[in-house]
LOLUMSE-18253 format. One record per residue: y, x, z of N, C-alpha, C, CB in turn; residue in one letter. Coordinates in steps of 0.05 Angstrom, whole numbers, padded with zeros to 5 digits, always signed. Glycine has a CB too. Layout:
REM LOLUMSE-18253
YXZYXZYXZYXZA
...
REM end
This chain:
REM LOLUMSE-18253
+00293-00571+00698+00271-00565+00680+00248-00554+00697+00280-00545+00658X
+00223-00560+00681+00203-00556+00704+00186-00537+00684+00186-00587+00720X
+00177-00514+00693+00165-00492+00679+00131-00483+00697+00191-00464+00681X
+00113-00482+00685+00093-00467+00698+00080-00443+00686+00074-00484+00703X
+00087-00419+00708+00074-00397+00708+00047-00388+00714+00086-00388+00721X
+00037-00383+00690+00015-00366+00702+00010-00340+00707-00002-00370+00691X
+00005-00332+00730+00014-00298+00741-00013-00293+00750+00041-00292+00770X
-00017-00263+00746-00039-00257+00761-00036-00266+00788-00046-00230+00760X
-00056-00259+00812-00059-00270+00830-00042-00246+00853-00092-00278+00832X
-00050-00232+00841-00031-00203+00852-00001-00202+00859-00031-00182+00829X
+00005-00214+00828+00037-00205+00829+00043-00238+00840+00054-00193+00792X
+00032-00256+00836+00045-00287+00858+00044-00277+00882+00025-00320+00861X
+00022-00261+00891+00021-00259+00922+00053-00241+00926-00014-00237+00935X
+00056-00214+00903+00078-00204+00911+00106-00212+00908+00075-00184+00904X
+00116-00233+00897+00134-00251+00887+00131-00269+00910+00130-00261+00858X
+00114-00275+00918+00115-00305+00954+00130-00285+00967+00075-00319+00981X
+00113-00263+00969+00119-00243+00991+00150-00244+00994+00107-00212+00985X
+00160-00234+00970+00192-00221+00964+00208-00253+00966+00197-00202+00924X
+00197-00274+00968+00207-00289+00965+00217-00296+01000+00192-00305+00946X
+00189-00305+01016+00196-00295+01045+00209-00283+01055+00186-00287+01055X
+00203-00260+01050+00220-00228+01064+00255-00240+01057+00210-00185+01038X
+00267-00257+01034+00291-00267+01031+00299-00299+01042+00294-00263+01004X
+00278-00302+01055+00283-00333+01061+00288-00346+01039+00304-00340+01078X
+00275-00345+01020+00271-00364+00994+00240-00377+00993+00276-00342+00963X
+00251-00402+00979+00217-00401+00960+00210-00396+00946+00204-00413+00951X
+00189-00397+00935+00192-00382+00905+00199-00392+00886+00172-00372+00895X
+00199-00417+00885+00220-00434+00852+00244-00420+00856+00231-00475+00852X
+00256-00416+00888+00283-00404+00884+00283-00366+00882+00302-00417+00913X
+00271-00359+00891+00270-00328+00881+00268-00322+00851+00245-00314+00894X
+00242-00336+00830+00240-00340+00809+00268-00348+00795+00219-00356+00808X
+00289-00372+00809+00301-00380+00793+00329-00353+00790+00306-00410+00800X
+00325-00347+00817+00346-00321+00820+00339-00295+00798+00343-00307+00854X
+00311-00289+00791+00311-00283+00775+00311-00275+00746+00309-00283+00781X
+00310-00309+00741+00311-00313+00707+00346-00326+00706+00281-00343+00692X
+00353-00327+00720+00383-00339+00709+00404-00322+00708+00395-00361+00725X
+00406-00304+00721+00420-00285+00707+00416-00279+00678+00417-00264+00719X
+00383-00274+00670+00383-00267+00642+00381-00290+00626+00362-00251+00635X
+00391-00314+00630+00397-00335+00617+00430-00339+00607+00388-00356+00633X
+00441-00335+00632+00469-00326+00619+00476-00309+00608+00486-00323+00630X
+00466-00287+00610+00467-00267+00581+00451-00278+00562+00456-00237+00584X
+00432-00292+00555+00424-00304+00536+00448-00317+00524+00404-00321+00542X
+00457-00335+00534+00468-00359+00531+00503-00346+00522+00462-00380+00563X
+00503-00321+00546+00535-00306+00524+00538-00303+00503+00544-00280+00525X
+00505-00296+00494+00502-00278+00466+00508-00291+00450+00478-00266+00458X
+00499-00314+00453+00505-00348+00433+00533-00350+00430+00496-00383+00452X
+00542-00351+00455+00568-00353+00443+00588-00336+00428+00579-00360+00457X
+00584-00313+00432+00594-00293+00421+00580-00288+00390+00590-00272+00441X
+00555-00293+00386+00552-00303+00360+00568-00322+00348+00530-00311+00357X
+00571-00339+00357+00581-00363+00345+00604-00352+00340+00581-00390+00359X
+00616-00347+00358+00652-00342+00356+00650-00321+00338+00673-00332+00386X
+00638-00304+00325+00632-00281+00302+00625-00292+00267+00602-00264+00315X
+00617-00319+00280+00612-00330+00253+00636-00347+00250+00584-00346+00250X
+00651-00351+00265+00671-00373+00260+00686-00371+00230+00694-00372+00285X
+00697-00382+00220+00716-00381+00198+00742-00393+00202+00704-00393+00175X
+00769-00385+00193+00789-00397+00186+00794-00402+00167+00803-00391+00192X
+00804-00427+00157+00810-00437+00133+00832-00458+00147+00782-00451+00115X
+00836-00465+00114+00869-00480+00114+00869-00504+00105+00892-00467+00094X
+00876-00532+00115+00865-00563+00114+00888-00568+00105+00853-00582+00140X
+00902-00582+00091+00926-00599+00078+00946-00567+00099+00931-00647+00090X
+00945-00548+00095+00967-00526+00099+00964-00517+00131+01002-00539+00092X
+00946-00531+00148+00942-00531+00173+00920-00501+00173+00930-00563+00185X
+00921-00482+00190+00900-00463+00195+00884-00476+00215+00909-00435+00205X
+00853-00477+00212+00836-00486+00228+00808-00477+00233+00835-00507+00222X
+00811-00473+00247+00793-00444+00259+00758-00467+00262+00813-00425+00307X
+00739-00455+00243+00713-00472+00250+00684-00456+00260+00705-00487+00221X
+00680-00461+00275+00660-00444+00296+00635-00456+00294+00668-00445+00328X
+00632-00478+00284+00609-00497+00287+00600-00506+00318+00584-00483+00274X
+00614-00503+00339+00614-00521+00365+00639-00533+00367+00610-00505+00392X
+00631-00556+00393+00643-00572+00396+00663-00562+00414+00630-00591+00400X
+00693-00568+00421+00708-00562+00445+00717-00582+00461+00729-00551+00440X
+00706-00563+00477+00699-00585+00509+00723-00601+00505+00700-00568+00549X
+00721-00628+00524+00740-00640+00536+00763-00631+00546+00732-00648+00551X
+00751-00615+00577+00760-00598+00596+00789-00574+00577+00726-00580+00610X
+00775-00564+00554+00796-00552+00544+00821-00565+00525+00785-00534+00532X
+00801-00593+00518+00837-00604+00501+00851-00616+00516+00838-00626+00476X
+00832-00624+00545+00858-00631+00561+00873-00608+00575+00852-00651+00582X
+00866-00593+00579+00884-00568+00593+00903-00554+00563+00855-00538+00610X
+00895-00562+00549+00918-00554+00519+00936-00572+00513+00904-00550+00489X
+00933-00593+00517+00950-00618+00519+00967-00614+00537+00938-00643+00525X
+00967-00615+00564+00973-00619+00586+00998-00590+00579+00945-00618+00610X
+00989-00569+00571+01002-00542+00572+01035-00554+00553+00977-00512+00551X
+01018-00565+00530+01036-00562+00507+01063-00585+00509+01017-00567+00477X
+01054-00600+00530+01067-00623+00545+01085-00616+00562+01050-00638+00559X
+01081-00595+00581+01097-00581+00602+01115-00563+00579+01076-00560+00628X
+01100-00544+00557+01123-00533+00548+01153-00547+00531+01110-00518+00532X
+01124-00576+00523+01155-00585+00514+01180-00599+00524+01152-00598+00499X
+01165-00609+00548+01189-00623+00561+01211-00605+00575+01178-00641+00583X
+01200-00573+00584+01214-00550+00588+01233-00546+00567+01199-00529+00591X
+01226-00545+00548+01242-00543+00529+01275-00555+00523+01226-00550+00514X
+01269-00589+00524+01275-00615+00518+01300-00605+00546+01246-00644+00518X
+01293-00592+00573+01299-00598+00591+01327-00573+00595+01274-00601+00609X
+01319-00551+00570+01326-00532+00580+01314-00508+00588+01333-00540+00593X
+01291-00510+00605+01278-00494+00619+01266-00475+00614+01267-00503+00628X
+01265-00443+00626+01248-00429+00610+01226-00423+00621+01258-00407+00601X
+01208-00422+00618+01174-00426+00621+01166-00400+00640+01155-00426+00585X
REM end
């Protein structure tokens, strides 16, 4: 994403400066400093969301609705889990 700042002339000179003195440039000093407060942005979201969620009950099933989507990454690592437990199971094995 491409953003333009307009800064006094003052505080760019003192932001190049701080940016030098770290061996940065300044897209990257700037970015060091807004992205931290983007992930706290971006926590807050989720932790909203997960506050609004609801559980309710589909043909007797509990199903938890959050209004986001769940990643890939996590139904395959829940698959994968529930797969190892069962074949442990099937096998004997205790987990």
């Amino acid at each position: 994403m491409t953003v333009t700042l307009n800064l006094p002339p003052d505080i760019e000179r003192a932001f190049q400066g701080e940016a030098q003195a770290r061996g940065l440039s300044l897209d990257e000093f700037l970015s060091e400093m807004v992205l931290p407060r983007a992930e706290h942005v971006v926590g807050q979201s989720a932790v909203a969301a997960s506050l609004s969620a609801q559980l309710v009950r589909e043909e007797g099933v509990p199903v938890l609705r959050t209004g986001q989507p769940i990643g890939i990454s996590v139904v395959d690592e829940t698959l994968d889990r529930i797969r190892r437990e069962r074949e442990s199971a099937i096998l004997g094995r205790s987990n």
